[in-house]
C-alpha positions as CSV (number, residue, x, y, z in Angstrom):
1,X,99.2,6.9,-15.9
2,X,95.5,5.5,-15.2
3,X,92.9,8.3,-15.7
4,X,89.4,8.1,-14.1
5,X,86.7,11.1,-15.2
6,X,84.3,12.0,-12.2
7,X,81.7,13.9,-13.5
8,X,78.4,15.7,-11.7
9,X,76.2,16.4,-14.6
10,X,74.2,18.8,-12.7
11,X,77.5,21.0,-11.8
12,X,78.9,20.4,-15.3
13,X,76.1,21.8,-16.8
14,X,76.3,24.8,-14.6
15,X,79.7,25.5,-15.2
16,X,79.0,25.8,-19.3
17,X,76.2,27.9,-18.7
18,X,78.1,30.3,-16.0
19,X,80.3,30.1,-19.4
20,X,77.6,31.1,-21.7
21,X,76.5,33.7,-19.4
22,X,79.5,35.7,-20.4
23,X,79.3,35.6,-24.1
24,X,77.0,38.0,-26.0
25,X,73.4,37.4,-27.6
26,X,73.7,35.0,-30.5
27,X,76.9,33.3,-29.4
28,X,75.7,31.5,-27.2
29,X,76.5,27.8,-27.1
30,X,75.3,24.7,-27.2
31,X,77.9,21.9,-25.1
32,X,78.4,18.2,-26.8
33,X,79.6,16.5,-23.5
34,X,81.6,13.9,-24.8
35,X,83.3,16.6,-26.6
36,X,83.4,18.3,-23.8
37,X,85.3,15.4,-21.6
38,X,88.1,14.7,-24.7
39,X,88.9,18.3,-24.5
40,X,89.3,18.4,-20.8
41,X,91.2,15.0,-21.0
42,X,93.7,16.5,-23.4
43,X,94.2,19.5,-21.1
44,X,95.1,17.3,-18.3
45,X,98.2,16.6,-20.2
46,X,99.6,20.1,-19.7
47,X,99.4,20.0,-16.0
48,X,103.0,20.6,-13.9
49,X,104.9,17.0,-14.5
50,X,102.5,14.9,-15.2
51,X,103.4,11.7,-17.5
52,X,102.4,12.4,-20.8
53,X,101.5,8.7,-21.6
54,X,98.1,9.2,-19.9
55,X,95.4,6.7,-20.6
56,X,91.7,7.0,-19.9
57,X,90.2,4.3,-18.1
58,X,86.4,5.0,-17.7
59,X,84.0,8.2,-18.0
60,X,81.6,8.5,-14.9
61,X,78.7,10.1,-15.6
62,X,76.1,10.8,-12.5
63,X,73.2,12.4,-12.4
64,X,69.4,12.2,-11.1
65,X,66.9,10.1,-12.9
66,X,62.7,10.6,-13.6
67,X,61.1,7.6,-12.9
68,X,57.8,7.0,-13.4
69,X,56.6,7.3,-9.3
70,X,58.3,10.6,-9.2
71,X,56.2,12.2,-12.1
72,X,52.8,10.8,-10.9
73,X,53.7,12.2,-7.2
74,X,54.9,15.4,-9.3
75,X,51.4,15.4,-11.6
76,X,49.4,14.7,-8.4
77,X,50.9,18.0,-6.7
78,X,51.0,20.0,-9.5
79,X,47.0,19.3,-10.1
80,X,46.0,19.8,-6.4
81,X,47.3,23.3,-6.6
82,X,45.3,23.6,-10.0
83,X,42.2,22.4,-7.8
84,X,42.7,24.8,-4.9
85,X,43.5,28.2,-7.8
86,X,40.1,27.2,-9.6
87,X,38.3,27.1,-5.9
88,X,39.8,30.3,-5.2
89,X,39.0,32.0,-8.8
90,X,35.3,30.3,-7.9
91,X,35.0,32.1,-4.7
92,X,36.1,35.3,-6.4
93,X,33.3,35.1,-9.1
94,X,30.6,34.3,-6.6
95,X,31.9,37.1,-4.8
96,X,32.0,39.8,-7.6
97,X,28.3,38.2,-8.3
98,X,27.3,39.3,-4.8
99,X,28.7,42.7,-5.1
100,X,27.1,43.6,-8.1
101,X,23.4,42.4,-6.8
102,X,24.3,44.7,-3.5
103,X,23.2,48.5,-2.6
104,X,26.8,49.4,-2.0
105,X,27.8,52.4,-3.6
106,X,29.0,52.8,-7.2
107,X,32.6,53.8,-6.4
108,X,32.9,51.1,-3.6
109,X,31.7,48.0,-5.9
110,X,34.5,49.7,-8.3
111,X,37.2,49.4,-5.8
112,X,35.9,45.8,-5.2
113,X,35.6,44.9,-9.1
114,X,39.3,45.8,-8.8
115,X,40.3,43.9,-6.2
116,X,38.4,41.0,-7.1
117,X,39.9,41.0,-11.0
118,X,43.6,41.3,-9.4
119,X,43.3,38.3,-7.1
120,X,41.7,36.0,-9.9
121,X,44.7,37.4,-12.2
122,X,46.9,35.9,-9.7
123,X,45.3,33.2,-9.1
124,X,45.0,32.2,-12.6
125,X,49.2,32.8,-13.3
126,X,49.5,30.2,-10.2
127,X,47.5,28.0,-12.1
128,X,48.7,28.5,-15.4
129,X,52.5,27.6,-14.0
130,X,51.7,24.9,-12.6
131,X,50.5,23.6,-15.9
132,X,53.1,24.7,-17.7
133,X,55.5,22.6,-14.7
134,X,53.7,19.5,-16.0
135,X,54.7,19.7,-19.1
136,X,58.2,20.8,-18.4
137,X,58.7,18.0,-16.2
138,X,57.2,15.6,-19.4
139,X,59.2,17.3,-21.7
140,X,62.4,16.9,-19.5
141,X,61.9,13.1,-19.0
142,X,61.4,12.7,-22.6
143,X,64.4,14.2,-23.1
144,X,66.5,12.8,-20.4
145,X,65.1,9.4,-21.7
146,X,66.5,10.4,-25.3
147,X,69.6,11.6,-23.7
148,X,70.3,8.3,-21.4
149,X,70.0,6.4,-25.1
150,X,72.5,8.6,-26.7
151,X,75.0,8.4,-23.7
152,X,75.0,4.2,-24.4
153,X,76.5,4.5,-27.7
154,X,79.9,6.8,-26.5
155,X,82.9,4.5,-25.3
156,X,84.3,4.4,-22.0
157,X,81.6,6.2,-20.4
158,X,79.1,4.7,-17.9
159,X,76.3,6.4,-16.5
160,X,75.2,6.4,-13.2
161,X,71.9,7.6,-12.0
162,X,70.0,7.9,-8.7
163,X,66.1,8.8,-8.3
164,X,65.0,12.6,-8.6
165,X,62.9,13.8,-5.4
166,X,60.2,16.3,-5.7
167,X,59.0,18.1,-2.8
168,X,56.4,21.3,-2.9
169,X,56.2,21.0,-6.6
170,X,60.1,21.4,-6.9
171,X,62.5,18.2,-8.7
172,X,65.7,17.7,-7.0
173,X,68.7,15.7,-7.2
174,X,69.9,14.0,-3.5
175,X,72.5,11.3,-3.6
176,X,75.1,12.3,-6.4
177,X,78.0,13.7,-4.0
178,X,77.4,10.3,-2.1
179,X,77.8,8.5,-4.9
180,X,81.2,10.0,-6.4
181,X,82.8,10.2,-2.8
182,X,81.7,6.5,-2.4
183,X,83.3,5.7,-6.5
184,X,86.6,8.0,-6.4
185,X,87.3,6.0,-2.5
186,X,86.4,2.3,-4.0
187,X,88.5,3.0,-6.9
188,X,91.4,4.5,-5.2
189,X,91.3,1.5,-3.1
190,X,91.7,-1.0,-6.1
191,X,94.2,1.0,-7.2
192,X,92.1,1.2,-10.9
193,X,93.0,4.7,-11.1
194,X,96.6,6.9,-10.8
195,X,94.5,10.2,-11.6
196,X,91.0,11.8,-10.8
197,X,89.7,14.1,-13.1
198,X,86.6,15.7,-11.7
199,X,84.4,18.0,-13.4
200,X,82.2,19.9,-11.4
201,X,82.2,18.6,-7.7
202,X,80.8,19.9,-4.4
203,X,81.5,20.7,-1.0
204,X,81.1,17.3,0.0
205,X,83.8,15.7,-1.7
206,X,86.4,17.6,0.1
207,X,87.0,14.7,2.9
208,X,87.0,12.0,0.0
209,X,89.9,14.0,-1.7
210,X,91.7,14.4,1.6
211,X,91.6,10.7,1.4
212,X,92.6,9.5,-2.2
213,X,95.0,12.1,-2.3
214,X,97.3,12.0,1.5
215,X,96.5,8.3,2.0
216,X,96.2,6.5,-1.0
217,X,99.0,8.6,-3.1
218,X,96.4,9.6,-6.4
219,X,96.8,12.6,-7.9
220,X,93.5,14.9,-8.0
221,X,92.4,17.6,-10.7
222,X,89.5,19.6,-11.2
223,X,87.9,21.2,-13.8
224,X,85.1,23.9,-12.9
225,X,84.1,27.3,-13.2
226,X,85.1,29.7,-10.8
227,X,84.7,33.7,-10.2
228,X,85.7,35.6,-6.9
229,X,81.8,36.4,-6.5
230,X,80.3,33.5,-4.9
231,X,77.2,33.6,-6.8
232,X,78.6,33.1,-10.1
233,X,80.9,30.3,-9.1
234,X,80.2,26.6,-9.8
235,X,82.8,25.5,-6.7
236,X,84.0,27.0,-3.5
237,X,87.5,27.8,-3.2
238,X,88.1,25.1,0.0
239,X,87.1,22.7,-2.7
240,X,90.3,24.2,-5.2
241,X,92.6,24.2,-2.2
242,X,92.2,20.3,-2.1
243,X,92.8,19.3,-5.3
244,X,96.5,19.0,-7.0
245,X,95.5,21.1,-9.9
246,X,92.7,23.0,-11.1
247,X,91.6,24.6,-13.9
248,X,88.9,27.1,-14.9
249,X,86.8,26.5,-17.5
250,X,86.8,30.3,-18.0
251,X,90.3,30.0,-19.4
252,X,89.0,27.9,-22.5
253,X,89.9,30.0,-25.5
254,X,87.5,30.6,-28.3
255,X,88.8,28.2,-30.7
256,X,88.4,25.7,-27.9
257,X,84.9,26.7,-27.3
258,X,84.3,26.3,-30.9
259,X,85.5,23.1,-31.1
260,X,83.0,21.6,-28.4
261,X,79.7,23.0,-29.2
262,X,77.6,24.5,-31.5
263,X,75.4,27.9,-32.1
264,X,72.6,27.4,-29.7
265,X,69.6,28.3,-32.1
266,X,66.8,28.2,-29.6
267,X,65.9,29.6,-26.7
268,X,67.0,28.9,-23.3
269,X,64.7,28.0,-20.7
C-alpha cells in the first residue's frame, strides 16, 4: 500500500512541544523531523489490518515562508511604533521639565515625578519589544532560510510554502489548511496514494477527509497530540472522529523519544 505524509509544520511543531511541556527541566527535547516522520511511518504499520508491505511515496512538508516584502512591511511597523514610544517618552521629559520649574507644591511635583517615571518605564518596554521583534523576526528568517536548505537534502520530502502575513506587528501563517485539503483531494483523485498520513491537521480538513475517505475509498490516519482540556490539545476531537486511525503522540515511549531528538541545551523562546 501507497503511503502519502501530510504534514502542517506549524501544528507539528506544536504537538512536540505540548510533548515537551510534560517532561521535567533538563529533559527537554530537541525534534529532528525527518526522524520524526520515519518513526511515525513505522508506527503506521501497527494499525488494525493494515498491509504490512507499506511503501512511502512522498513527504509533504507545508508551512509559511518570510519573504523579503513581508520583513520590510514587518521592519516599517515595528519602527513606527519605536517613533511614536520615543514621542511619548519626549512629551513625558518636557513635562517633568515643566513641573520641576513650577510653584506646585513639593509633595504634588513628587506624585507627578512618579507618574511621569512609570509612563516613560512603559513606554520604553513598548519600545524596547519592538526592537527585540525585529530581530526575532531576522533571526527566524535566517534560520528558516538555513532550515529550507537542510530540508533539500532529505529524500522523498518536498516542501511546500506559502507567504507569512503580518498584521499589527504579529507574523501569521494563512493558506496551509487550503493547501493540504487542495493536495490530499488531487492526490486521492490520481489515485497516487492508498494511505494518508497526516501529522498535525486542523479543523478545516475535516470535509476533505469526508471526501478521500467515503468517496474515493483511502484510508486516513492521524498523528497529533491530544488531551481532554482543549487548551493543551493540538486537534479537536471532530477532527479524530474523521479519521480511520489515530494516534497520540503522547503514547511515544521514552526510548522512542530518545530515538528522535536530542537534549535541548538552550533555551526556549
Amino acid at each position: 500500500m501507497r503511503v502519502m505524509i501530510f504534514t502542517d509544520k506549524s501544528n507539528y511543531e506544536g504537538c512536540f512541544s505540548a510533548l515537551n511541556k510534560q517532561r521535567a527541566e533538563g529533559q527537554k527535547r530537541f525534534w529532528h523531523i525527518e526522524a520524526c516522520h520515519k518513526l511515525l511511518f513505522e508506527k503506521l504499520k501497527t494499525f488494525g489490518n493494515l498491509d504490512k508491505d507499506v511503501k512511502l511515496v512522498r513527504t509533504y512538508l507545508y508551512t509559511g515562508r518570510y519573504h523579503s516584502k513581508l520583513l520590510s512591511s514587518f521592519n516599517r511597523a515595528c519602527k513606527c511604533e519605536i517613533d511614536k514610544m520615543n514621542g511619548l517618552i519626549q512629551k513625558e521629559e518636557l513635562l517633568l521639565q515643566e513641573i520641576t520649574k513650577s510653584n506646585l507644591e513639593k509633595s504634588i511635583k513628587d506624585k507627578i515625578n512618579i507618574h511621569v517615571s512609570n509612563n516613560k518605564s512603559i513606554f520604553e518596554e513598548i519600545k524596547q519589544e519592538q526592537i527585540r521583534n525585529i530581530d526575532k523576526q531576522r533571526r527566524h528568517a535566517e534560520g528558516q532560510r538555513k532550515m529550507f536548505k537542510y530540508l533539500e537534502t532529505l529524500p522523498f520530502l518536498e516542501l511546500k510554502t506559502t507567504e507569512l502575513k503580518q498584521a499589527k506587528g504579529v507574523i501569521y501563517q494563512k493558506g496551509v489548511d487550503v493547501q493540504i485539503a487542495t493536495d490530499l483531494v488531487h492526490f486521492a483523485h490520481t489515485d497516487a496514494y492508498d494511505i494518508a498520513l497526516i501529522i498535525g491537521g486542523d479543523t478545516d480538513l475535516i470535509e476533505a477527509i469526508r471526501l478521500v475517505r467515503k468517496g474515493l475509498g483511502k484510508i486516513v490516519i492521524i498523528m497529533a497530540y491530544y488531551d481532554e482540556e482543549p487548551t493543551k490539545s493540538c486537534i479537536s476531537p471532530s477532527l479524530i472522529k474523521e479519521a480511520d486511525y489515530f494516534f497520540h503522540i503522547g503514547n511515544l515511549t521514552e526510548k522512542e523519544i530518545l530515538s528522535i531528538s536530542d537534549l535541548l541545551r538552550k533555551k526556549e523562546e
